[in-house]
N, C-alpha and C positions, 0 to 999 in steps of 0.2 A: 702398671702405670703406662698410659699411652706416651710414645715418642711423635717428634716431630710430623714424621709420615704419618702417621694415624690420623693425628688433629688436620691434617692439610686433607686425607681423605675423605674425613668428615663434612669437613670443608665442603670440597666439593659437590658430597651426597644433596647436602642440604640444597647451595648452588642449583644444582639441578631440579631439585624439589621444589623451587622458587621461580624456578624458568616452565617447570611444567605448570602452575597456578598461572603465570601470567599468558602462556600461550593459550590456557585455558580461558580465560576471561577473553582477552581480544579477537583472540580466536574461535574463541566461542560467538562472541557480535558477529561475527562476518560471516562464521554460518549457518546463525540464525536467518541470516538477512537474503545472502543470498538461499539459503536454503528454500526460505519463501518464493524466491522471485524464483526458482529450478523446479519447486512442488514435491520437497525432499519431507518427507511429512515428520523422519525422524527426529526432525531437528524441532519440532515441537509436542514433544514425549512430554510430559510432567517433568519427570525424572531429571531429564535434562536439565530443560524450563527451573526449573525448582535449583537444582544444583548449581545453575549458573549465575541466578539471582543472588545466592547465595554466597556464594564467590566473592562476586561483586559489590554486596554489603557491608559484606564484612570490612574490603578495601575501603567502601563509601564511609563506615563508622571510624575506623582506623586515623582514617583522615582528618576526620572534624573533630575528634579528640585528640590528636596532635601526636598519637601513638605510632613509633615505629611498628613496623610489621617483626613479628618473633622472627619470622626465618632468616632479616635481616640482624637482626642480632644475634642471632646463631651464629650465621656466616662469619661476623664479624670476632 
């Protein structure tokens, strides 16, 4: 059976699993953006491109159906 400490760890993991998607997303706009205006070519890989859209769909969809995000409910 998990104790206190465990679920506060968990906690956490998640926490930061939530802070990396969001720096991921906004972070990821700024360097797309700049990355254009620098001539950083990485920053328009598919890969990325695709991954980022993606990200950010999901956010987009989450939204318009009135859906908490899971990781928020984890957290919680």
């Amino acid at each position: 059976m998990l104790d206190h400490r465990a679920y506060s760890l968990l906690a956490d993991l998640v926490l930061l699993a939530h802070m990396a998607v969001v720096v991921f997303v906004v972070g990821g706009l700024l360097l797309i953006i700049v990355g254009n205006l620098r001539g950083w070519l990485w920053v328009n890989l598919l890969a990325f491109r695709v991954a980022h859209f993606l990200a950010v769909g999901v956010i987009v969809v989450q939204a318009w159906l009135g859906e908490l995000c899971p990781l928020t409910v984890l957290e919680s």
